[in-house]
N, C-alpha and C positions, 0 to 999 in steps of 0.2 A: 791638647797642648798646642800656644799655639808655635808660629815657626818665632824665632828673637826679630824684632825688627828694635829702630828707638822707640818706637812706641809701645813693646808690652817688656814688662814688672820681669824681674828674678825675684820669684817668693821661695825660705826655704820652712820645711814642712821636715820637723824632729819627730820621733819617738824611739823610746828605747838608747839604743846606739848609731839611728840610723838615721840620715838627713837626706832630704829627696829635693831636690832642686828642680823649679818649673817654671818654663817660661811663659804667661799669663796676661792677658788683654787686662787692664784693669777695669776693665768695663763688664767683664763678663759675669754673671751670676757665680755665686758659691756653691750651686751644685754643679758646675760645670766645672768650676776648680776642681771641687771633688770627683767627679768624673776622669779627670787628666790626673790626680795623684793614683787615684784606684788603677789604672791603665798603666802607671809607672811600676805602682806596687805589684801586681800581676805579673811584668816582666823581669824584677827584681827581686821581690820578696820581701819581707822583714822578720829579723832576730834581735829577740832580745839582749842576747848575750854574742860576743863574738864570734865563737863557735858552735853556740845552740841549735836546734834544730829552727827550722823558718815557722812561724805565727803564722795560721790558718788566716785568710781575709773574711773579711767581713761577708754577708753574701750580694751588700749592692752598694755604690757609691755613695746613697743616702744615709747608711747606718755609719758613714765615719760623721766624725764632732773634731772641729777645728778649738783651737785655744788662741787666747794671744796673752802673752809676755803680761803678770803683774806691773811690770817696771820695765822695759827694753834696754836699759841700761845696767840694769843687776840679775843675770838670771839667776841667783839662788834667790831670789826670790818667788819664783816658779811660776804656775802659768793658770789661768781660769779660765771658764768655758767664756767662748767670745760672745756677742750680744745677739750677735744673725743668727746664733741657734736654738737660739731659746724662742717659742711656740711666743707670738701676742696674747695678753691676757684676755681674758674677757672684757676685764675695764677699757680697755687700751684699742678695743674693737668698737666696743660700744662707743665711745669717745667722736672714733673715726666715723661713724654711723650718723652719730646727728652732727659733726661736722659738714655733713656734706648738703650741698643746695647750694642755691647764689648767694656769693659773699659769706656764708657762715665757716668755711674752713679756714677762711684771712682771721677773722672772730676769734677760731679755738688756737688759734698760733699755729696749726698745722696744714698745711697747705694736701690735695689731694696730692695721693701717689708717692708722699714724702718716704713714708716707709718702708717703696721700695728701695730709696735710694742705697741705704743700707746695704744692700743682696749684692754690692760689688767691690772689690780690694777698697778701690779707690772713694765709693761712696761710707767705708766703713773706716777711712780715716787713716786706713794701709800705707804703705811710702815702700816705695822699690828698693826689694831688699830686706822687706818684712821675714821676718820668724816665728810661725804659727806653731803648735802642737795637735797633734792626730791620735785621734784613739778609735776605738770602737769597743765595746762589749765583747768580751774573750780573746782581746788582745796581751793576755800577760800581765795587765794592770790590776794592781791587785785592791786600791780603793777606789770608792767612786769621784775622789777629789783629786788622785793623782792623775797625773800625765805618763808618768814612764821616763820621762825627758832625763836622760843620762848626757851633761854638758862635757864633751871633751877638753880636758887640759892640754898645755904642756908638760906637763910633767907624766901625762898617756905614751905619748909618743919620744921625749928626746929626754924622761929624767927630770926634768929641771920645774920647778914649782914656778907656775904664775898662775893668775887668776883664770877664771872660766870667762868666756865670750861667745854669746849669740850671735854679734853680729851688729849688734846697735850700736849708733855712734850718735851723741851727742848733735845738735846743727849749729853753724856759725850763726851768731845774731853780732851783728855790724852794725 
């Protein structure tokens, strides 16, 4: 994790009931994100439930799976696995393969190394203040398309009915 400077991100990271806030280079890979959430969860824990017992972890940083928001603006609309974790295909390797040599990666529309761009908040399109979703295999989640993501009201906390909110906000265009 790294220290808050203006230069790194507040990403927050849901599941369950529980939201883990990290301060984050947006330059850095996504297993190093995952590396600094796993190191939060170890010193925190996670529950499902308010008073539940704590969710055993995973047994390495690599078994968590990050999500991002269908919509950032509507979380009940819920959350899908992000693009950085899903494995390149074969096609999509092959592609990259005879792309390569002088001038033929300008040709295939993809330039070398494009897809690592990908592997960091900011090359994955992220904005400060992002809201991902985390899971793992035997964390509680009881289908393979859910998240777990229980969004907090007010009406949790003070009674009173309003909508649920991740955190996304709209951007001015002027």
């Amino acid at each position: 994790m790294a220290q808050p400077t203006p230069q790194t991100w507040t990403l927050r990271f849901k599941s369950h009931r529980t939201t883990v806030l990290l301060h984050i280079d947006p330059l850095n890979t996504f297993d190093t994100v995952k590396s600094a959430l796993y190191t939060a969860l170890q010193e925190t824990g996670l529950q499902a439930t308010e008073h539940g017992p704590s969710i055993s972890l995973p047994a390495s940083p690599s078994d968590i799976q990050l999500g991002r928001p269908v919509d950032p603006l509507d979380p009940s609309q819920g959350f899908v696995l992000a693009e950085w974790e899903t494995p390149a295909s074969d096609d999509e390797v092959a592609i990259e393969e005879e792309g390569k040599g002088k001038g033929r990666a300008a040709a295939k529309g993809k330039k070398q190394g494009a897809g690592d761009v990908k592997d960091c908040p900011k090359g994955a399109g992220l904005k400060d203040g992002a809201v991902l979703a985390f899971r793992w295999e035997g964390d509680g989640t009881k289908e393979e398309a859910s998240w777990g993501v229980q969004l907090a009201s007010f009406e949790d906390a003070y009674g009173v009915q309003n909508e649920m909110d991740v955190g996304g906000r709209a951007e001015f265009e002027g």
